[in-house]
KOLTI-921989 format. One record per residue: x, y, z of N, C-alpha, C in turn; residue number from 1. Coordinates in Angstrom, 2 decimals. Layout:
BEGIN
- X,Y,Z,X,Y,Z,X,Y,Z,NUM
...
***
This chain:
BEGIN
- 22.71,47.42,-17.81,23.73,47.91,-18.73,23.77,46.94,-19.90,1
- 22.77,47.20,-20.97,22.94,45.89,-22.11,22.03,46.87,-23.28,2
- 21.96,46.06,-24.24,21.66,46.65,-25.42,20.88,45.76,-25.91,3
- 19.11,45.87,-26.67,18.51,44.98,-27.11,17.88,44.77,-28.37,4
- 16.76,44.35,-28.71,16.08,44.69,-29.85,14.76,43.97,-29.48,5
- 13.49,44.67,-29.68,12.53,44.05,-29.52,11.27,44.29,-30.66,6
- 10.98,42.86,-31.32,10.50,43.18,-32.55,9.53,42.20,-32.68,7
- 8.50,41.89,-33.54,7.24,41.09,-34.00,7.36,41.14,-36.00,8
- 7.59,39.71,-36.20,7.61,39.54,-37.51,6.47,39.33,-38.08,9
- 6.60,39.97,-39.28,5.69,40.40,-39.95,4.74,39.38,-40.52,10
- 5.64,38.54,-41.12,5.36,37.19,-42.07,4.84,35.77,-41.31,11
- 5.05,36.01,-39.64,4.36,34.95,-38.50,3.51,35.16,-37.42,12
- 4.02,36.55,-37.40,3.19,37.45,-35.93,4.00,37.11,-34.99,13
- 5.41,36.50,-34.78,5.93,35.81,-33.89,6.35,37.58,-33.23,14
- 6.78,37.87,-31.94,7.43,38.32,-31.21,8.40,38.04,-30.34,15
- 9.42,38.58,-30.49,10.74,38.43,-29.50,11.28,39.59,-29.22,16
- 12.16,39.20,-28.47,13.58,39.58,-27.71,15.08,39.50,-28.20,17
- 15.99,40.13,-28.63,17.37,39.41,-28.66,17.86,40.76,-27.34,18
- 19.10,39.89,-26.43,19.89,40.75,-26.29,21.30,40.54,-25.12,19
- 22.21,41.69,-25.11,23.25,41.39,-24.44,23.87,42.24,-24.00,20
- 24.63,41.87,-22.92,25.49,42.48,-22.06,26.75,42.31,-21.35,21
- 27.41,42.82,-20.70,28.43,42.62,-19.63,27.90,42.34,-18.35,22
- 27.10,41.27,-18.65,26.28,41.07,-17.02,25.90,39.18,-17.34,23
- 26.10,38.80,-16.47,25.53,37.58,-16.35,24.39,36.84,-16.52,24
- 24.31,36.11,-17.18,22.71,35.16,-17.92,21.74,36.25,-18.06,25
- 21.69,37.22,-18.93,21.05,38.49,-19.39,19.62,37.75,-19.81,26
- 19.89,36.51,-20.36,18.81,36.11,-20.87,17.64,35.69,-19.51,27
- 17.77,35.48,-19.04,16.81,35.05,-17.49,16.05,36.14,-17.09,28
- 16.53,37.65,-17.19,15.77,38.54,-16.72,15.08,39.54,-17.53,29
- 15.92,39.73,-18.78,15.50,40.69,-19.27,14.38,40.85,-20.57,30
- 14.51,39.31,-21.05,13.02,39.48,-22.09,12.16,38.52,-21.62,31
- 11.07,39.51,-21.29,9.80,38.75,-21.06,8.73,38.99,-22.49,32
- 7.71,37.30,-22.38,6.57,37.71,-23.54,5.87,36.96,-23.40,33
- 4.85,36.47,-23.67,4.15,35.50,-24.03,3.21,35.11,-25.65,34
- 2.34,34.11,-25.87,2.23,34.03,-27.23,0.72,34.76,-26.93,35
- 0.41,35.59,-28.46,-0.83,36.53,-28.33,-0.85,37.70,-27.59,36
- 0.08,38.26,-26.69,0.04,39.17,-25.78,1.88,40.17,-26.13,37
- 2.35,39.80,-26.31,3.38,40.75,-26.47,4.97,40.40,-25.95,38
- 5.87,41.52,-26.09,7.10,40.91,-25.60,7.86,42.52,-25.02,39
- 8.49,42.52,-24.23,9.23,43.28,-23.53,10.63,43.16,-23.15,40
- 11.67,43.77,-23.19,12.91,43.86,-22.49,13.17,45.33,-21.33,41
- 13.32,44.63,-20.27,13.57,45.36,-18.98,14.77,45.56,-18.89,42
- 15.35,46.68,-18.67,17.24,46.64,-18.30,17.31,47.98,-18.18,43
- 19.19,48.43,-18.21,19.50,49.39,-17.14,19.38,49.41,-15.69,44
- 19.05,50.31,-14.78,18.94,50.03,-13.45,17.69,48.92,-13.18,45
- 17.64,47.36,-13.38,16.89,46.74,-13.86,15.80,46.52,-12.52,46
- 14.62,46.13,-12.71,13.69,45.80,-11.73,12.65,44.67,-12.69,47
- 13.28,43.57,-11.77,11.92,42.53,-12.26,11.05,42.81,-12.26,48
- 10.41,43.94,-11.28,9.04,43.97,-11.58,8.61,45.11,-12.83,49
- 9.18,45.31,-13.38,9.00,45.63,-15.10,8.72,45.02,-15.92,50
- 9.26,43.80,-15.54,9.24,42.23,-16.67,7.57,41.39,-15.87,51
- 7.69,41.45,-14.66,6.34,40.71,-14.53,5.36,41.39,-14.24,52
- 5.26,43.13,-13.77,4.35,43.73,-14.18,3.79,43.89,-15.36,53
- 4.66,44.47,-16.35,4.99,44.87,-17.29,4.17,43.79,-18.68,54
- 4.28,43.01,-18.28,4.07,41.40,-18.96,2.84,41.53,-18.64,55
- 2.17,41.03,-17.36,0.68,41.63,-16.72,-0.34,42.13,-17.85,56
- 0.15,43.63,-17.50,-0.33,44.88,-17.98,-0.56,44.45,-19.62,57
- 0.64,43.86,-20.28,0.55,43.71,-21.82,-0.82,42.60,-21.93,58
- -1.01,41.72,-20.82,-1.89,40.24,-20.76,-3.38,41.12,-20.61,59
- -3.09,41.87,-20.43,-4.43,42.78,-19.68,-5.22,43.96,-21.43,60
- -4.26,43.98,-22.19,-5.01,44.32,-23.22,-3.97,45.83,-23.36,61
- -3.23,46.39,-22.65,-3.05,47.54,-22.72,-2.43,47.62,-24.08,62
- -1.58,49.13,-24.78,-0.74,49.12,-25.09,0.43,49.55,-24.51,63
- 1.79,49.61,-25.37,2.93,49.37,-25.03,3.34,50.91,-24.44,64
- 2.22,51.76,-24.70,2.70,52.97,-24.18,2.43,53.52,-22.87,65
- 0.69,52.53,-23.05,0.41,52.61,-21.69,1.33,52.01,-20.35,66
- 1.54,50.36,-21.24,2.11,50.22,-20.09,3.41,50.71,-20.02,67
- 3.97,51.69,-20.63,5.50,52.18,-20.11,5.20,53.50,-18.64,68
- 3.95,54.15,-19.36,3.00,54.80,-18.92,3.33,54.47,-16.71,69
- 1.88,53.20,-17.01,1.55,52.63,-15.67,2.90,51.76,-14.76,70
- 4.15,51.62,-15.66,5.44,50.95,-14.98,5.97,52.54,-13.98,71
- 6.03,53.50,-15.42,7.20,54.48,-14.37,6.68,55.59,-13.96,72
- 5.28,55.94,-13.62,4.38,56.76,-12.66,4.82,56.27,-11.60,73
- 5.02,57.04,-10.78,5.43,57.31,-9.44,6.38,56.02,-8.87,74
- 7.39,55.69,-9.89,8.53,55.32,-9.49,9.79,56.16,-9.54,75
- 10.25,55.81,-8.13,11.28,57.55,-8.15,12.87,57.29,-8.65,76
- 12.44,55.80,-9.33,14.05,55.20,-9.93,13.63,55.05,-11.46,77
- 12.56,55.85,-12.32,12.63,54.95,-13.28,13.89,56.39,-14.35,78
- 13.78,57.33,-13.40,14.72,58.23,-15.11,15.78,57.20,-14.66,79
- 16.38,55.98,-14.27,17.42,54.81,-14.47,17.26,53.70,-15.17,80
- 15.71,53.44,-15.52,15.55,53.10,-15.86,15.37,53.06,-17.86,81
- 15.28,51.51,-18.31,14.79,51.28,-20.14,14.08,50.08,-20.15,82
- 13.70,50.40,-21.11,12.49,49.78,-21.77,12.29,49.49,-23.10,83
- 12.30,48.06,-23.62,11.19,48.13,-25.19,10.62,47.51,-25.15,84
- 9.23,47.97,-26.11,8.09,46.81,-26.09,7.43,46.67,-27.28,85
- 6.81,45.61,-27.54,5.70,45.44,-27.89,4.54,44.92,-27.62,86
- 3.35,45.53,-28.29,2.37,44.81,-27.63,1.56,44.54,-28.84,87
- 0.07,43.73,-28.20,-0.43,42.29,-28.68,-1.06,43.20,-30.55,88
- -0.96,44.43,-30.42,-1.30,45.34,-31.73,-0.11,45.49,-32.74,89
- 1.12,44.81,-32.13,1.93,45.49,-32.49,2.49,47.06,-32.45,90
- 2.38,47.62,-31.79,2.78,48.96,-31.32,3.49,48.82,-30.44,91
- 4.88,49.80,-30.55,6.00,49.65,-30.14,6.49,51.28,-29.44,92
- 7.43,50.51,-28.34,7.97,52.05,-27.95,9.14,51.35,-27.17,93
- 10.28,52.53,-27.40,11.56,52.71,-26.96,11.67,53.45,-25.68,94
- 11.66,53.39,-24.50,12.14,54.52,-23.51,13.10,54.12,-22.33,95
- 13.81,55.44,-22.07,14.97,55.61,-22.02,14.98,56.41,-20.93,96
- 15.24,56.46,-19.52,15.18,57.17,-18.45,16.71,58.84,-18.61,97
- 15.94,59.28,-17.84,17.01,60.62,-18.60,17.92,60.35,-17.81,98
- 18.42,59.55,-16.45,19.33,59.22,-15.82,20.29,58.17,-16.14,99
- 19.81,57.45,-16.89,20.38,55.87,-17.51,21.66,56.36,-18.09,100
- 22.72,55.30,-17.74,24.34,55.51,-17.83,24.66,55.72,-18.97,101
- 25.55,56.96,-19.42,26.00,57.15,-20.93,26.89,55.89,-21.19,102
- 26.63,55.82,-22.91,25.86,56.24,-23.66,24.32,55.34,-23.65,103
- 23.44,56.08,-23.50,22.14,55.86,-23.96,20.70,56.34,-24.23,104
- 20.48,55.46,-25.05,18.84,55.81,-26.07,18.25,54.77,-26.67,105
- 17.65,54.67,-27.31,16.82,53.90,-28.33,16.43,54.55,-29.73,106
- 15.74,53.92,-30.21,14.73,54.36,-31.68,13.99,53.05,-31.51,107
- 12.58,53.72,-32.80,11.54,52.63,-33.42,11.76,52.94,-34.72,108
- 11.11,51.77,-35.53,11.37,51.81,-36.91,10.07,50.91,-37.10,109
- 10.00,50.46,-38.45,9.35,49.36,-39.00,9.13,47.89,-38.16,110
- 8.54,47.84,-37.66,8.38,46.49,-36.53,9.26,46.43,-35.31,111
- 10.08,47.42,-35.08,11.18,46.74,-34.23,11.58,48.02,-32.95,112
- 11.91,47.90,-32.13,12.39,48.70,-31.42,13.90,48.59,-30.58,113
- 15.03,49.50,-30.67,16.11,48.83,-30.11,16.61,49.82,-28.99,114
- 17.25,49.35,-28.23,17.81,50.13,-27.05,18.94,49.77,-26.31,115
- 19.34,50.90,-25.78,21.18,50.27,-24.95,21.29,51.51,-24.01,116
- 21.96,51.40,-23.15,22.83,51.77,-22.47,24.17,51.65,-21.89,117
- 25.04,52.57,-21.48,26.09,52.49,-21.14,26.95,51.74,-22.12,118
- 26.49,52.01,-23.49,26.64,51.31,-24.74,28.38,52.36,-25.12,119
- 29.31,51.81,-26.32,30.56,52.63,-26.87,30.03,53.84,-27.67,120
- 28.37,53.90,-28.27,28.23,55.10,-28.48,26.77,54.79,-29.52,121
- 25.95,55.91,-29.72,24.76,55.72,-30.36,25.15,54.54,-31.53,122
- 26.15,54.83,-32.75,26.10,53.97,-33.38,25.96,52.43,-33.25,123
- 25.49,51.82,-31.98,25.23,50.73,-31.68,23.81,50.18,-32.04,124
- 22.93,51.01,-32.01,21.72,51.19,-31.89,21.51,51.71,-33.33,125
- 21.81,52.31,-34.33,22.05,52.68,-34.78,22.45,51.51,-36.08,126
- 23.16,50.68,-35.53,23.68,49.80,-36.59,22.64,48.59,-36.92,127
- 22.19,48.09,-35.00,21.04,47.30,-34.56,19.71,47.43,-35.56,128
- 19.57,48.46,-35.90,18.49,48.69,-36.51,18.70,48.60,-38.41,129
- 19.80,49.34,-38.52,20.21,49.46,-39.83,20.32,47.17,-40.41,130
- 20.40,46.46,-39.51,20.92,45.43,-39.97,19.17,44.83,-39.83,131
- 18.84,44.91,-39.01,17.48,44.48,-39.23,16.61,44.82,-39.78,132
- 16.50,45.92,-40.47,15.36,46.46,-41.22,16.62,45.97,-42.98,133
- 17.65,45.94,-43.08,18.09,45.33,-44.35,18.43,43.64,-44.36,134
- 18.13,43.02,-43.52,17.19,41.60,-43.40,16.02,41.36,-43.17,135
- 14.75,42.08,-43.80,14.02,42.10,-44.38,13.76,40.92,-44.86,136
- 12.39,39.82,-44.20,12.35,38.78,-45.18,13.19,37.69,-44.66,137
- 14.17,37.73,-43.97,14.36,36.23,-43.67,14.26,35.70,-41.99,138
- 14.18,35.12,-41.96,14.23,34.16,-40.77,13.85,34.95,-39.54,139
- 12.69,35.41,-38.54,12.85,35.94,-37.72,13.90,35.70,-36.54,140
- 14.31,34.53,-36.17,14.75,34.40,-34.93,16.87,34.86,-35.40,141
- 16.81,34.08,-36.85,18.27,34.92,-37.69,18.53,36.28,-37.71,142
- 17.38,37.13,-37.99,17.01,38.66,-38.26,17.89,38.90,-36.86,143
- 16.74,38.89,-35.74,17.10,39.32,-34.53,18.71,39.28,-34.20,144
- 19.26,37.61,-34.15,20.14,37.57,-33.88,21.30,38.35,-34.36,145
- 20.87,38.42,-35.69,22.22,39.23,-36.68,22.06,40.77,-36.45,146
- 20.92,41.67,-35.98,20.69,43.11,-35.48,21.97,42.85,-34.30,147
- 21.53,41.64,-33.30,22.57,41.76,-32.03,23.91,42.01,-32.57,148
- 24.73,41.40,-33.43,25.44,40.73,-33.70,26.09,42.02,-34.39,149
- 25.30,42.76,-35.06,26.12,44.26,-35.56,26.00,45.32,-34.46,150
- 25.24,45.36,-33.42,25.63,45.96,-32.39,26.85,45.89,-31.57,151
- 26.88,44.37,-31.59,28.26,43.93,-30.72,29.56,44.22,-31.40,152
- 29.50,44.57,-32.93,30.37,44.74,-33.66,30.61,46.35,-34.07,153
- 29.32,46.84,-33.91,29.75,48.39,-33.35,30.40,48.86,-32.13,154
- 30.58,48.21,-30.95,30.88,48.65,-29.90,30.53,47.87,-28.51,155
- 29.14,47.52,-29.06,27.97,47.38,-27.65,28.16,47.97,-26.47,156
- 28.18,46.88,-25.55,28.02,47.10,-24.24,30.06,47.86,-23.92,157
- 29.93,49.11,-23.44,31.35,49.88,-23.25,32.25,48.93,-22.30,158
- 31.48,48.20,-21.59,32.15,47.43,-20.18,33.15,46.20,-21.06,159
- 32.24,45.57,-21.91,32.75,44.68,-22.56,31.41,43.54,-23.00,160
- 32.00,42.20,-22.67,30.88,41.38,-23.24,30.74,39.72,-22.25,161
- 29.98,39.59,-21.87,29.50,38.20,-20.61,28.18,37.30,-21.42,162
- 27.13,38.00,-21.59,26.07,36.91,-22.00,25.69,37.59,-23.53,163
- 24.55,36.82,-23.70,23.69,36.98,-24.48,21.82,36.42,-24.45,164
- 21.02,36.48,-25.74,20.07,35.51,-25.63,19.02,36.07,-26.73,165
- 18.20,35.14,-27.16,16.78,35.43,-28.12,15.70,34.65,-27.50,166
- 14.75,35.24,-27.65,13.67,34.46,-27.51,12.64,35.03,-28.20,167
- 11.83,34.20,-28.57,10.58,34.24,-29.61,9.18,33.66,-28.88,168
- 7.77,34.29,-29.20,6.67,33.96,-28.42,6.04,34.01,-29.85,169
- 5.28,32.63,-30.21,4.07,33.11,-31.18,3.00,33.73,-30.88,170
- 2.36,34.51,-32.81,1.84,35.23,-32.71,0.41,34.97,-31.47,171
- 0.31,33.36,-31.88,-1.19,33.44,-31.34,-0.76,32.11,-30.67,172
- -1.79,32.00,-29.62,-1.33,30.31,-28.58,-1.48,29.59,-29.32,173
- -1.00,28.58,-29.27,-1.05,27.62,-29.69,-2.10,26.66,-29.36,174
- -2.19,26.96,-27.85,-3.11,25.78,-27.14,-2.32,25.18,-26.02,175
- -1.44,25.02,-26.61,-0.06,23.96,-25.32,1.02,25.05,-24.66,176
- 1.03,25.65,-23.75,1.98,26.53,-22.99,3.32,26.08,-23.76,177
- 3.82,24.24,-23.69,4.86,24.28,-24.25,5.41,24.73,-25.21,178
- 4.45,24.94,-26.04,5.10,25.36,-27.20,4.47,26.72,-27.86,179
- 4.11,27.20,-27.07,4.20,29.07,-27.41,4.93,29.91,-27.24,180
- 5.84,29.15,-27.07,8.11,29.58,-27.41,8.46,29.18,-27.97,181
- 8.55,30.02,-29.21,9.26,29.49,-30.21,10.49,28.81,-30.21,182
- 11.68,29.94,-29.27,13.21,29.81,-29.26,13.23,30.55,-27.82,183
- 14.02,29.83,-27.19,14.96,30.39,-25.58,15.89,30.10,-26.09,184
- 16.93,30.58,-26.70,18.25,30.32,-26.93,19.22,31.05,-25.73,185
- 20.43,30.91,-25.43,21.07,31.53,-24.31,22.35,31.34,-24.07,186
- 22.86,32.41,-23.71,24.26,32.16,-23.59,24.89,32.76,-22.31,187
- 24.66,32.06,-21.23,25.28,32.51,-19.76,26.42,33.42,-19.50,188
- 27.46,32.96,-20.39,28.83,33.52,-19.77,30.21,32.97,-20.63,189
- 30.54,34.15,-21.29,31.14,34.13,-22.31,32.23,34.82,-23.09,190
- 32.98,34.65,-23.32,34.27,35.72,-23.94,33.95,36.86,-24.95,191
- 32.99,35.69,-26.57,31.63,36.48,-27.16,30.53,35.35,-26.98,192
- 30.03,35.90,-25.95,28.49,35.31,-26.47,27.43,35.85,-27.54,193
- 27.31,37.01,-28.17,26.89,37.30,-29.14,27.29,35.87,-30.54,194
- 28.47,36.08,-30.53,28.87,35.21,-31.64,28.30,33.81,-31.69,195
- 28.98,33.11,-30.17,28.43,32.13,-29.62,27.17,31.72,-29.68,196
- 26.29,33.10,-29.35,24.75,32.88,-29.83,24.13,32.44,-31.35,197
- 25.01,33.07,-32.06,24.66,33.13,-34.15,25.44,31.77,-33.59,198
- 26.28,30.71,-33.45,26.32,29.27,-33.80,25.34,28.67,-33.37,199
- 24.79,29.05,-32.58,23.69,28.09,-32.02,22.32,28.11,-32.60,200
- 21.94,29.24,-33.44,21.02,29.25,-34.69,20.58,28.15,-35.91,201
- 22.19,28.03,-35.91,21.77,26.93,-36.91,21.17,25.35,-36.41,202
- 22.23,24.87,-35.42,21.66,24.17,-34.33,20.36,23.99,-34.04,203
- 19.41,25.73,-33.71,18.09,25.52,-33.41,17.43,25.32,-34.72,204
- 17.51,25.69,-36.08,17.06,25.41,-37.32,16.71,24.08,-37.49,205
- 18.21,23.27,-37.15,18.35,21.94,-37.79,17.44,21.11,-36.49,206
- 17.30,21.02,-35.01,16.41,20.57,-34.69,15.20,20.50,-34.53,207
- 14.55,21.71,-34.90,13.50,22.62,-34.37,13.04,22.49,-35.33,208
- 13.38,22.98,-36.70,12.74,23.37,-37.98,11.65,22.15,-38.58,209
- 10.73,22.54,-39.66,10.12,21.81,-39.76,10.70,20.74,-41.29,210
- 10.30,19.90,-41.94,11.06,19.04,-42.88,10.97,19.87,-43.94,211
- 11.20,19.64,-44.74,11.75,20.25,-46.04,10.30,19.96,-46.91,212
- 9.95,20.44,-47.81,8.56,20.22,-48.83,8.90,19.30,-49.69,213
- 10.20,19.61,-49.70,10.63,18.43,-51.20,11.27,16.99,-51.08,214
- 10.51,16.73,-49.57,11.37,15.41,-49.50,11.08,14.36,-49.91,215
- 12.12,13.39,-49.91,12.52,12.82,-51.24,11.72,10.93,-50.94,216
- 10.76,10.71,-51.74,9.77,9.72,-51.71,11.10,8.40,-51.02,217
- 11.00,7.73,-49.98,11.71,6.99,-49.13,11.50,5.33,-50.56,218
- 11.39,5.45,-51.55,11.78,4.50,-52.47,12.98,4.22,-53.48,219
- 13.10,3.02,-54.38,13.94,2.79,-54.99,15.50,3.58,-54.71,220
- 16.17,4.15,-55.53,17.73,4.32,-54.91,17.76,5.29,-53.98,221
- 16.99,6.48,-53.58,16.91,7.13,-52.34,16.33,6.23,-51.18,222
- 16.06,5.09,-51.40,15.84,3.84,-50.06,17.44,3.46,-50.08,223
- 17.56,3.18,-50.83,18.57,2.09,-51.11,19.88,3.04,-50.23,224
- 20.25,4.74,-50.41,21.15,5.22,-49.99,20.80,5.44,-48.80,225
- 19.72,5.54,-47.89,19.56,5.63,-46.85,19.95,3.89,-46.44,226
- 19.67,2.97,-46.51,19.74,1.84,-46.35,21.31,1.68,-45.80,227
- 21.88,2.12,-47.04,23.84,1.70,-47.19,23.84,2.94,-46.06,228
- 23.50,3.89,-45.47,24.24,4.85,-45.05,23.70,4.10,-42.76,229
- 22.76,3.93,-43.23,22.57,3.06,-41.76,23.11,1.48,-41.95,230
- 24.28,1.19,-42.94,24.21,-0.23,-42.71,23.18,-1.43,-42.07,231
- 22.53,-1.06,-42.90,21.15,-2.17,-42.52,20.02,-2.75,-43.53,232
- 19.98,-3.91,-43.15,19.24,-4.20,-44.35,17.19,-3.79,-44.40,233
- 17.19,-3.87,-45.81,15.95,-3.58,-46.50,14.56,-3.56,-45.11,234
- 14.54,-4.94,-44.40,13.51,-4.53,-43.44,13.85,-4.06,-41.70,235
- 12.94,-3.17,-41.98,13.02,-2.78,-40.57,13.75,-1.43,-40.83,236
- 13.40,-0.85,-42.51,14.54,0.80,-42.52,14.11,1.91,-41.59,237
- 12.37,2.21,-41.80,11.60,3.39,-41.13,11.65,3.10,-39.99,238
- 11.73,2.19,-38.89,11.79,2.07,-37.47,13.30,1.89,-37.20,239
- 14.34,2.16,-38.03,15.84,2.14,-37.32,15.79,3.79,-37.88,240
- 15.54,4.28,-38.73,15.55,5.42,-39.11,15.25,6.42,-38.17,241
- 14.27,6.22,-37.98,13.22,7.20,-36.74,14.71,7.04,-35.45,242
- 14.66,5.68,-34.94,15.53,5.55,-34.08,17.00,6.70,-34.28,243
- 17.61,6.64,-35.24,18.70,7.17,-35.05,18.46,8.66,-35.54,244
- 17.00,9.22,-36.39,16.96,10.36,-35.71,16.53,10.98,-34.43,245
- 15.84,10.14,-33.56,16.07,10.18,-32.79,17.08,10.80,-31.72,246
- 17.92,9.90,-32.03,19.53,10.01,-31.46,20.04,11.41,-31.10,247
- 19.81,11.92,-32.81,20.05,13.06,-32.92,19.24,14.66,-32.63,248
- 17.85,14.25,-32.03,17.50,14.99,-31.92,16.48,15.69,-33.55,249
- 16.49,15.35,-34.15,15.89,15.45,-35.57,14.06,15.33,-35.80,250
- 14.29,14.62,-34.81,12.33,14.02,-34.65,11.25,14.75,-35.66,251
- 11.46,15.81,-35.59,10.63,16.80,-36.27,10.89,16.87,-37.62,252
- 11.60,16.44,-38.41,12.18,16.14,-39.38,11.76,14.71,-40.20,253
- 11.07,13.96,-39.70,10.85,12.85,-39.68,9.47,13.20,-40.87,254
- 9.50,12.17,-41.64,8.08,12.34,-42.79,7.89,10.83,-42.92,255
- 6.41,10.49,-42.98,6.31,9.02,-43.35,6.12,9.01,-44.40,256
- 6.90,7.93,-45.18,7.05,7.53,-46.55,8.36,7.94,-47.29,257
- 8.80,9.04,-46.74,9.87,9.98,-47.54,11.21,10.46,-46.33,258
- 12.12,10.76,-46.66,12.94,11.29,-45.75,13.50,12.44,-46.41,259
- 13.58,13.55,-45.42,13.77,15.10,-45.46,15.40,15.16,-46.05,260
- 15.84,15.95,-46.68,16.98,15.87,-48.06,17.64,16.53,-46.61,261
- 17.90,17.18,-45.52,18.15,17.60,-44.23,18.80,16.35,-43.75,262
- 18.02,15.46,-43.51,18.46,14.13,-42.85,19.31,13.08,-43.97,263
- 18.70,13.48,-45.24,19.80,12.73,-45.90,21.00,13.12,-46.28,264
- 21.07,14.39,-46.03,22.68,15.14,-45.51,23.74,14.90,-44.77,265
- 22.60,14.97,-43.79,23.46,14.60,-42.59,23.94,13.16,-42.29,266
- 22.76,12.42,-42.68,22.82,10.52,-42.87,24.42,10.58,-43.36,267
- 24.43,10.67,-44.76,25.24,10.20,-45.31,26.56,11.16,-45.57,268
- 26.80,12.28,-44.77,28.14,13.26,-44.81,28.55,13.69,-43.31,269
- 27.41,13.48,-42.14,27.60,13.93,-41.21,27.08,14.73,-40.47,270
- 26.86,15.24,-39.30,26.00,16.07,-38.78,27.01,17.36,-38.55,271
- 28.13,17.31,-38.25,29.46,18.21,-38.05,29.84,18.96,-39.30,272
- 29.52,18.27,-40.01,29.68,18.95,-41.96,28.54,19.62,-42.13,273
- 27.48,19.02,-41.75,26.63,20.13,-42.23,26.27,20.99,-41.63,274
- 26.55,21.06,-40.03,26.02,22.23,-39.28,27.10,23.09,-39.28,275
- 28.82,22.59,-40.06,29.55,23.71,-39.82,29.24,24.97,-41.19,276
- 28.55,24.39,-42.14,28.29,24.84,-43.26,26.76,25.70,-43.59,277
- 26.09,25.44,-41.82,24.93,26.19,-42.09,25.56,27.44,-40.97,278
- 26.79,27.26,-40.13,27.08,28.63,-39.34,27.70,29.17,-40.56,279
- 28.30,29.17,-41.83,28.45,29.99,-42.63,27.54,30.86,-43.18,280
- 26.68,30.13,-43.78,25.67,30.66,-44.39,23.71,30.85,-43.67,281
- 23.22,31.68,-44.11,21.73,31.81,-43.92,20.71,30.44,-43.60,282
- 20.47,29.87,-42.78,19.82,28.02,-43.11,18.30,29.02,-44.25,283
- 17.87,28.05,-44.66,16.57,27.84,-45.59,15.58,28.25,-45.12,284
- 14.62,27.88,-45.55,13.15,27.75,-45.34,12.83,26.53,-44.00,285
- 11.58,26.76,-43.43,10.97,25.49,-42.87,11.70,25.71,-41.33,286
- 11.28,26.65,-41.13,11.84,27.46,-39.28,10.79,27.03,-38.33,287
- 10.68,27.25,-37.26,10.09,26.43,-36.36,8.72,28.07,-36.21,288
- 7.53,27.87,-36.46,6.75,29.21,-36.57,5.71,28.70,-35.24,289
***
């Protein structure tokens, strides 16, 4: 009983998942993907083995129709069953068991596919899509989240609201398992976890993301303000620096010779000021791809 969106950006090849429900840690079961092979959300009368067949089948070359195809042949529960996918072509499909609890359906559009059940009424799905195809262009793992985020604000899930979650698989491996996830973001259990989820965006931006292009040559008075802002003197700046981004979790942010206009934000105004000022607004450029 949850409502999702499952989509592959255009501008990275990345593929994900967002989605949520009146059900507990939604995020654990219901989007599966991997990097180069595709991404899926399983739900409604749910069966893991949708998510790790399902996943399989996508690893195996199929498409997304097939494998909706080879999941609900001669399963005598799937009209309870939903489904979205994509696969490693990008080709997408929405389906929707003719038994699955009113209200529900899906659509496809331009990269994306969304779906719900037991949802306050089509316009959920409906809105899901309308918000993501007019964020166009920015941020995949933002996109997603903000499709959720006007679903939940159409209605969503009829029961009410418990979890949430996104996750992202790049387009192509990387090489390192670790890091052919982009984003597991998650939200267990919650009054709104939808909402809850969009604060934690910026969060993943500011640690995750990569440094800024324009950062600022680590000499003369941009030394000097980093200097006064770690109270410390002239030697030993780049190895206390590193250290206290560190601290923070920033690592990736880190440039030798120069420090990221990100970190000199935060250095010298705070980390609480500026992350309350990126849940206002859209964060930038330089996302974790």
């Amino acid at each position: 009983m949850t409502y999702s969106i499952v989509a592959f950006d255009e501008a990275t090849g990345a593929r994900g998942v967002a989605v949520a429900s009146k059900a507990l840690c939604v995020g654990a079961h219901v989007p599966w993907g991997g990097a180069g092979i595709g991404a899926l959300a399983t739900q409604a009368w749910h069966d893991l083995r949708y998510g790790s067949e399902g996943f399989a089948l996508l690893s195996e070359g199929l498409s997304a129709a097939a494998v909706v195809q080879r999941l609900t042949f001669g399963d005598p529960d799937a009209p309870h069953r939903q489904l979205g996918i994509v696969d490693a072509e990008n080709r997408l499909v929405s389906y929707t068991g003719s038994r699955c609890l009113p209200w529900a359906g899906g659509m496809c559009g331009v990269g994306y596919a969304v779906q719900g059940n037991l949802l306050a009424g089509p316009q959920v799905v409906e809105a899901m899509a309308a918000e993501y195809e007019r964020r166009r262009g920015e941020p995949f793992v933002h996109r997603l989240v903000q499709a959720l985020l006007a679903g939940d604000e159409a209605g969503g899930d009829r029961r009410g609201r418990q979890s949430a979650a996104v996750r992202v698989w790049r387009g192509e491996p990387a090489g390192l398992a670790d890091v052919d996830g982009i984003a597991d973001l998650r939200i267990d259990d919650s009054e709104l976890p939808v909402h809850d989820l969009t604060k934690l965006v910026p969060r993943y931006w500011l640690e995750y993301g990569a440094a800024d292009e324009d950062a600022l040559p680590l000499s003369g008075a941009v030394r000097d303000r980093v200097r006064g802002a770690l109270s410390i003197a002239d030697d030993g700046l780049e190895p206390e620096l590193a250290r206290w981004a560190s601290e923070l979790n920033l690592e990736s942010r880190l440039v030798d010779g120069a420090v990221d206009p990100v970190v000199l934000d935060i250095l010298e105004r705070g980390e609480v000021v500026v992350l309350s000022e990126l849940e206002a607004a859209l964060p930038p450029t330089g996302w974790p791809a």
